[in-house]
N, C-alpha and C positions, 0 to 999 in steps of 0.2 A: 629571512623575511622580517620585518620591521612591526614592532606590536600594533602601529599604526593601522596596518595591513591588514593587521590578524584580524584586530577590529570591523575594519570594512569585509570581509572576507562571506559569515554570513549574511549580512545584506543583499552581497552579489549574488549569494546560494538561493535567496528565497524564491526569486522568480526562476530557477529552475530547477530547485524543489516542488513548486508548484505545478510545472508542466511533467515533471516528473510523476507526482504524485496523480495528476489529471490523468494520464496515461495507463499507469499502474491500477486504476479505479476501474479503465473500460476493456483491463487485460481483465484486469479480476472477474468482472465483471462477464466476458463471454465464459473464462473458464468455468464459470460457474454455474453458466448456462449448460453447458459443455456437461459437468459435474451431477448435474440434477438430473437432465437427460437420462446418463450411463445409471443412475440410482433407479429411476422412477419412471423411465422409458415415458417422461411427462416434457413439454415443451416449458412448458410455465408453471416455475414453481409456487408452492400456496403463498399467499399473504395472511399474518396475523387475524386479519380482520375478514379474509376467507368463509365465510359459513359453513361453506357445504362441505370445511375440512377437517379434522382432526387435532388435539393438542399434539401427538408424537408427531406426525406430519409437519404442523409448522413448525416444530421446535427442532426436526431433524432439517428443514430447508436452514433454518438459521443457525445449525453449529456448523453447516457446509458452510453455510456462504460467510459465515464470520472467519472459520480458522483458514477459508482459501483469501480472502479478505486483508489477513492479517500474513499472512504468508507473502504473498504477492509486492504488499507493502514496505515488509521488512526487505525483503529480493532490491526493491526498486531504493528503498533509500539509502540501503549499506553501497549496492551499485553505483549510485550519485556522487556520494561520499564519495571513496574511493575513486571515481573518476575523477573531481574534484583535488584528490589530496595527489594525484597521480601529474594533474596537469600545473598546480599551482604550491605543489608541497605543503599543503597548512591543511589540516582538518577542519569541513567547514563548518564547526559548530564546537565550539568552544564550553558551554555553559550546562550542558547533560552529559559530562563526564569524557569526552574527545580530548584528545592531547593536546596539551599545550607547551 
């Protein structure tokens, strides 16, 4: 592939990193639902600004929903990647450490 390419290469990526990412957001997002449920046999988990709930309570919904969050995330863009470098051979992100 031609550095020319390599160049263009994450441009092409960004708009489906972004659908990627959109997607990855409302997966995370049921599991997490999903996640609090199994914890807390609760539908709706508290919000910071919650009253009527507890500091350990909000602070245990937000390391669920961060580290399923951040999980789901990493899943969805190494997948990207990889399908990416599978169909067009070049890693598509060049500038955080991807081979060049």
């Amino acid at each position: 592939m031609t550095k020319n390419k390599k160049k263009k290469l994450p441009l092409v990526y960004q708009p489906l990193g972004f659908v990627l990412s959109w997607a990855g957001g409302a997966l995370a997002g049921i599991a997490f639902r999903k996640a609090w449920m199994a914890i807390r046999h609760e539908e709706d988990a508290p919000d910071a600004l919650d009253q009527d709930r507890g500091w350990g309570e909000i602070l245990l919904a937000a390391a669920v929903q961060g580290a399923i969050f951040a999980v789901v995330r990493s899943a969805v863009d190494r997948g990207g990647a990889k399908a990416i470098e599978r169909s067009t051979g070049a890693w598509p992100v060049t500038d955080k450490g991807g081979r060049d």
